[in-house]
C-alpha positions as CSV (number, residue, x, y, z in Angstrom):
1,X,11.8,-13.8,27.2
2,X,11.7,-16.8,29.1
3,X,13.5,-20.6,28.3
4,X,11.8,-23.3,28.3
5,X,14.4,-26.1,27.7
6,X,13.5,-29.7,27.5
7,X,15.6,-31.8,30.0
8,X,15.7,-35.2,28.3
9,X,14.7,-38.3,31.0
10,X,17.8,-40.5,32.2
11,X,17.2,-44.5,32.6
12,X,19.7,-46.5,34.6
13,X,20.5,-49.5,32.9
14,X,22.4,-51.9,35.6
15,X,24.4,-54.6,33.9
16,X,26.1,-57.4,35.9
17,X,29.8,-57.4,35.9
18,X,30.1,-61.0,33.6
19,X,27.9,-63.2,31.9
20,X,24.7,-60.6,31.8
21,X,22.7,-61.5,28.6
22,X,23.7,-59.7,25.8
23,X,20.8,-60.2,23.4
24,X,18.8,-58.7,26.2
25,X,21.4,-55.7,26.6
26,X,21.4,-55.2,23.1
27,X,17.3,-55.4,22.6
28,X,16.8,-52.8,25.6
29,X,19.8,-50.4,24.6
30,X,18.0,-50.2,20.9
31,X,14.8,-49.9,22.1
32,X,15.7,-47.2,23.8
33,X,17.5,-45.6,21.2
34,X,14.6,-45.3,19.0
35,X,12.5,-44.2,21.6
36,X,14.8,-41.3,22.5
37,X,15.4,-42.1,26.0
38,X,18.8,-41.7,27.4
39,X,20.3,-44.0,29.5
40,X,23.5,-44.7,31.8
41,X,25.3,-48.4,32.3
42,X,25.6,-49.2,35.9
43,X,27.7,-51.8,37.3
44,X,29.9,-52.7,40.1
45,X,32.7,-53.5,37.8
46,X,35.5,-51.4,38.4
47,X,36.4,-52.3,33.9
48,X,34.7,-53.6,31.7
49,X,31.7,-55.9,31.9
50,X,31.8,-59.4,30.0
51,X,28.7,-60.5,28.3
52,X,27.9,-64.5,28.2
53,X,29.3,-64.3,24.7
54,X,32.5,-61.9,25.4
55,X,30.5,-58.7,24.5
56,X,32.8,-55.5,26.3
57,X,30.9,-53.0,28.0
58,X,32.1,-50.3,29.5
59,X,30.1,-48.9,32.4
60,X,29.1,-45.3,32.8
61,X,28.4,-45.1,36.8
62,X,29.3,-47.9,39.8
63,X,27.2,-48.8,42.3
64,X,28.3,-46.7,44.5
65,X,27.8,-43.2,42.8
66,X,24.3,-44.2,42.0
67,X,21.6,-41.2,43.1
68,X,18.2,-42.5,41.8
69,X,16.9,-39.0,42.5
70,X,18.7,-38.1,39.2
71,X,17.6,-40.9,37.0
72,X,13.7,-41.1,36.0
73,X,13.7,-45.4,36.2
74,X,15.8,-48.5,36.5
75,X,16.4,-51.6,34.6
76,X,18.1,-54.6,35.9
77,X,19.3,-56.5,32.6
78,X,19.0,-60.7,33.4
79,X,21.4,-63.4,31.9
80,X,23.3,-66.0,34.5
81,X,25.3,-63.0,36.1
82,X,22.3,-61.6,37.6
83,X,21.8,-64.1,39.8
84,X,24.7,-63.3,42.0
85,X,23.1,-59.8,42.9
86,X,20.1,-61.3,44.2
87,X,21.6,-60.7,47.9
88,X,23.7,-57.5,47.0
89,X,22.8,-55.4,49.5
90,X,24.0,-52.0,47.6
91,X,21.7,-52.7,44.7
92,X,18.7,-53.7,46.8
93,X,19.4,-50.6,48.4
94,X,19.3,-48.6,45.2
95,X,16.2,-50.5,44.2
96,X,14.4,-50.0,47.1
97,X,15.3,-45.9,47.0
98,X,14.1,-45.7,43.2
99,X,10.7,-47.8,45.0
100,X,10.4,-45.2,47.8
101,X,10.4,-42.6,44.7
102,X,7.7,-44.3,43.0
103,X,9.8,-44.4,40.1
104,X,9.5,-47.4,37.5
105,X,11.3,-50.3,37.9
106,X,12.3,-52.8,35.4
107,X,13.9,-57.0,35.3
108,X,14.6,-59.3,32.4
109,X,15.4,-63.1,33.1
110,X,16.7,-64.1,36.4
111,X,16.8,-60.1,37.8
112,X,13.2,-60.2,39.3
113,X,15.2,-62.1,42.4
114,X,17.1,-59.1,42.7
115,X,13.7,-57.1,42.9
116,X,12.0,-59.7,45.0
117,X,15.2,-59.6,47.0
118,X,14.1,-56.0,47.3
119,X,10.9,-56.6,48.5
120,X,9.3,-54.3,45.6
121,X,7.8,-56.7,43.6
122,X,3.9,-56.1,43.0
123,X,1.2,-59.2,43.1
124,X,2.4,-60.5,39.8
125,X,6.0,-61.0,38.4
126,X,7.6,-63.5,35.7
127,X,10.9,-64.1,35.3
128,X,13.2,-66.9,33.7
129,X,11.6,-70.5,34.1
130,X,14.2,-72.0,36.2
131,X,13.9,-69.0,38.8
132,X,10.4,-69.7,38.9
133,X,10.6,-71.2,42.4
134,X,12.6,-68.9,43.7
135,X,10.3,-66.2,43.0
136,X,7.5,-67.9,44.0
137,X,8.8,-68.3,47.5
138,X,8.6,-64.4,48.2
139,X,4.7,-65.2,47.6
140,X,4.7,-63.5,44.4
141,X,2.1,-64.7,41.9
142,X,4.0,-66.0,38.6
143,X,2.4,-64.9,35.4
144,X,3.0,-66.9,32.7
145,X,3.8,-64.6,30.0
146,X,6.8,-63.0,28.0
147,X,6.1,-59.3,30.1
148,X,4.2,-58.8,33.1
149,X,3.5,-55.0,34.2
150,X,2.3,-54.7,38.0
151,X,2.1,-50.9,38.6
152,X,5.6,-49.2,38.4
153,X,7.5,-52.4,38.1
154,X,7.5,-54.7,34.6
155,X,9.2,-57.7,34.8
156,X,10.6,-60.0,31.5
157,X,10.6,-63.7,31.2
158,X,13.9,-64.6,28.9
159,X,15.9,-63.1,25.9
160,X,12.6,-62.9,23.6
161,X,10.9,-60.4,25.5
162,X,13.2,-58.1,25.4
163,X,11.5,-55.7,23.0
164,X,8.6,-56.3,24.1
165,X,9.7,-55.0,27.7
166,X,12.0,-52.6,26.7
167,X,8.7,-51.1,24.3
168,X,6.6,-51.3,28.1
169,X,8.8,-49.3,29.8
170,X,9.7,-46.8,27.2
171,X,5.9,-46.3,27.4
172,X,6.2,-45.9,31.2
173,X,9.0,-43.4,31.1
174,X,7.2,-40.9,28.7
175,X,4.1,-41.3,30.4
176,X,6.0,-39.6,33.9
């Protein structure tokens, strides 16, 4: 008799070391809870990350053990931090390997740089307001709305998309 067993689909869920957004971390991580996805915390942090509001949490895999060829997608959660890792060249690395796999590729808040850093960002992106701009200098076109999907990659405006993008890319995930 042959086993069929059901290998359940990993997300990485990147998280800056401090000041990533919490109600973003939170909104994604339940989202994908109830959607049954499971998911590992990347970082660089060698601890514990620090929210913007002093939420701990403890990261499953640094950047540098990160194999996207064993994960099924990426999400870069956004808040302040993220704006640092807009020229780290290990992460654009990993997002530009999860690209080449034609694997999804998610960004809340100010984390589309980090993708447009990447140079995997589609036609259309939005990302916080402020970092409008900045985006807009990689000759993306901004769409002003809380979730923009472009292909693979779905990017987030601010805090109150969160569901709404983590929803998107659940839908993403089960469709692979």
């Amino acid at each position: 008799m042959e086993r069929n067993f059901l290998i359940p689909k990993s997300l990485l869920l990147f998280i800056p070391q401090t000041d990533f957004s919490e109600e973003e971390y939170l909104a994604v991580t339940s989202a994908l809870k109830r959607e049954r996805i499971n998911y590992f915390i990347a970082s660089d942090a060698t601890g514990i990350c620090v929210g913007s509001s002093g939420l701990k949490v403890k990261n499953d895999i640094q950047l540098y053990n990160i194999h996207p060829a064993n994960f099924e997608g990426l999400i870069l959660v956004g808040g302040s931090g993220a704006r640092s890792y807009k020229g780290n060249q290990k992460l654009i690395k990993i997002v530009q390997e999860f690209d080449r796999l034609k694997k999804p590729i998610g960004a809340i808040c100010s984390a589309p740089l980090i993708l447009a850093n990447a140079g995997v960002l589609g036609e259309f992106a939005v990302c916080y307001p402020s970092d409008k701009p900045e985006l807009l200098s990689f000759g993306v076109k901004y769409k002003d709305a809380p979730v923009v999907k472009d292909g693979r990659i779905i990017t987030a405006r601010d805090p109150n998309a969160a569901v709404e993008f983590a929803e998107s890319f659940a839908g993403l995930i089960k469709k692979r």
